[in-house]
C-alpha positions as CSV (number, residue, x, y, z in Angstrom):
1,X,26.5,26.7,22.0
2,X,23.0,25.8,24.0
3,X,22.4,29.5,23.9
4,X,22.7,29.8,20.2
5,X,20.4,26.4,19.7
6,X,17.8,28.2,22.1
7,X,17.9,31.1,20.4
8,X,17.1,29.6,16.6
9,X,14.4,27.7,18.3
10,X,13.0,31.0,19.9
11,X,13.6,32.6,15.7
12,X,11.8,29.2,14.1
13,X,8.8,29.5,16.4
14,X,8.5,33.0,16.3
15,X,8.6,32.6,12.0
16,X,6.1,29.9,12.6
17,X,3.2,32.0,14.5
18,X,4.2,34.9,12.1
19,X,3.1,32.4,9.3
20,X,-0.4,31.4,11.1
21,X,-1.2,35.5,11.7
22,X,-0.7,36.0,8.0
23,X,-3.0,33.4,6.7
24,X,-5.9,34.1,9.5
25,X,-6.9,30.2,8.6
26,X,-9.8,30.5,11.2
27,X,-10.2,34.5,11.8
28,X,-13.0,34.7,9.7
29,X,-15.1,31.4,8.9
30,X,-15.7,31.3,5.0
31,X,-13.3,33.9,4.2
32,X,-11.2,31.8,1.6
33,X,-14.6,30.0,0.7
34,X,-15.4,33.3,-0.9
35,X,-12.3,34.0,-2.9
36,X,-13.0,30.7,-4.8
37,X,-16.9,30.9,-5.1
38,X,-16.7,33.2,-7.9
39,X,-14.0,31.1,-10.0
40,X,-16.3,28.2,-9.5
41,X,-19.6,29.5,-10.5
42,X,-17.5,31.9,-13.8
43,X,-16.3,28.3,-14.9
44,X,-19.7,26.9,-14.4
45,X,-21.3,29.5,-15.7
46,X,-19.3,29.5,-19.3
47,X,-19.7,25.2,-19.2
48,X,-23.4,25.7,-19.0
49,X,-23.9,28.5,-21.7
50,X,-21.5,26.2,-23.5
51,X,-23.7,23.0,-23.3
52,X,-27.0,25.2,-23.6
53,X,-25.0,26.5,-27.0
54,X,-24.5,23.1,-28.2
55,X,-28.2,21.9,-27.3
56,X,-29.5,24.7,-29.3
57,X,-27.5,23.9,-32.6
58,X,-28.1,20.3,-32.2
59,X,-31.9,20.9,-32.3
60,X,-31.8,23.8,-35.1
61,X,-30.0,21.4,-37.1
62,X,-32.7,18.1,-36.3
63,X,-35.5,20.1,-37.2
64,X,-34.1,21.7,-40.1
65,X,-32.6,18.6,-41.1
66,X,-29.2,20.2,-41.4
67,X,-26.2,18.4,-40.9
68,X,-22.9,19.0,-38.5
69,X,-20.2,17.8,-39.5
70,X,-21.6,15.3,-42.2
71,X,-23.3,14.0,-39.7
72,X,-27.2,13.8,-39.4
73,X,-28.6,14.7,-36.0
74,X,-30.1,11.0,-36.4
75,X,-26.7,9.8,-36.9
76,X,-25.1,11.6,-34.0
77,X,-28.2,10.2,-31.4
78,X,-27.3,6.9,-32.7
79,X,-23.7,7.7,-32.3
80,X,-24.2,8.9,-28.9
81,X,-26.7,5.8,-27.9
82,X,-24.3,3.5,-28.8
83,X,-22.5,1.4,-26.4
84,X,-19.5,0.5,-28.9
85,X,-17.1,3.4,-27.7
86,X,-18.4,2.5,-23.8
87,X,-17.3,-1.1,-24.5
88,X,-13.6,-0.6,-26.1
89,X,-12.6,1.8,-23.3
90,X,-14.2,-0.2,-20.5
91,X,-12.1,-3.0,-21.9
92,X,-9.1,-0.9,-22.5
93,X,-9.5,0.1,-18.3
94,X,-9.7,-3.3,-17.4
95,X,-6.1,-4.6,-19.6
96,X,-5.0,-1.7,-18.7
97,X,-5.5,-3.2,-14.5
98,X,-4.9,-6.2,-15.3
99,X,-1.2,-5.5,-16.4
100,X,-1.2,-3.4,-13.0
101,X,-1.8,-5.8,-11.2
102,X,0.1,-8.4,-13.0
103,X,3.2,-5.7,-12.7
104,X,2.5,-5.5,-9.3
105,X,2.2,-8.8,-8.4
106,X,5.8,-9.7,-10.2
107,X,7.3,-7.1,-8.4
108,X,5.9,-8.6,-5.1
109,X,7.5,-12.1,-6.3
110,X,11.2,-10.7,-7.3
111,X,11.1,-9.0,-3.5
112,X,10.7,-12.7,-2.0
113,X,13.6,-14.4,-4.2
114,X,16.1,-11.5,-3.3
């Protein structure tokens, strides 16, 4: 029985250094690093033309006083200064913990009176 035990555990660490040979973590430094790069910097890359995009119709349409969406490109700067939307969600993060922490802290109590 003490052989057979010996043996798996001879089989599991053998599977184990297979594993590490396979996935050459530290063969060559920034090997994975470069795999990802690319992903990264494609993802980036459409984000930016995106924005830049967005930038460009947004100034076409303030100086040819077009609109987008009904929406003046006055109208969306005073949208987009406004602290309105900022307030509501800050205030919806801070309820929101609050009742965390109010959930939490009832929890805490029931533990004690069991």
């Amino acid at each position: 029985m003490a052989h057979q035990e010996a043996q798996r555990r001879r089989e599991y660490v053998a599977d184990i250094r297979r594993s590490f040979e396979e996935e050459t973590f530290g063969a060559e430094p920034g090997q994975g690093e470069e795999e990802r790069i690319p992903d990264f910097f494609s993802f980036f890359k459409v984000r930016l033309f995106l924005a830049a995009c967005m930038l460009a119709a947004f100034l076409y349409c303030q100086h040819t006083d077009r609109k987008i969406l009904d929406y003046s490109a006055g109208e969306v700067i005073e949208i987009l200064s406004d602290n309105h939307y900022y307030t509501n969600l800050k205030n919806y993060v801070m309820i929101q913990e609050r009742n965390a922490l109010d959930a939490s802290a009832s929890e805490k109590r029931e533990d004690n009176l069991e």
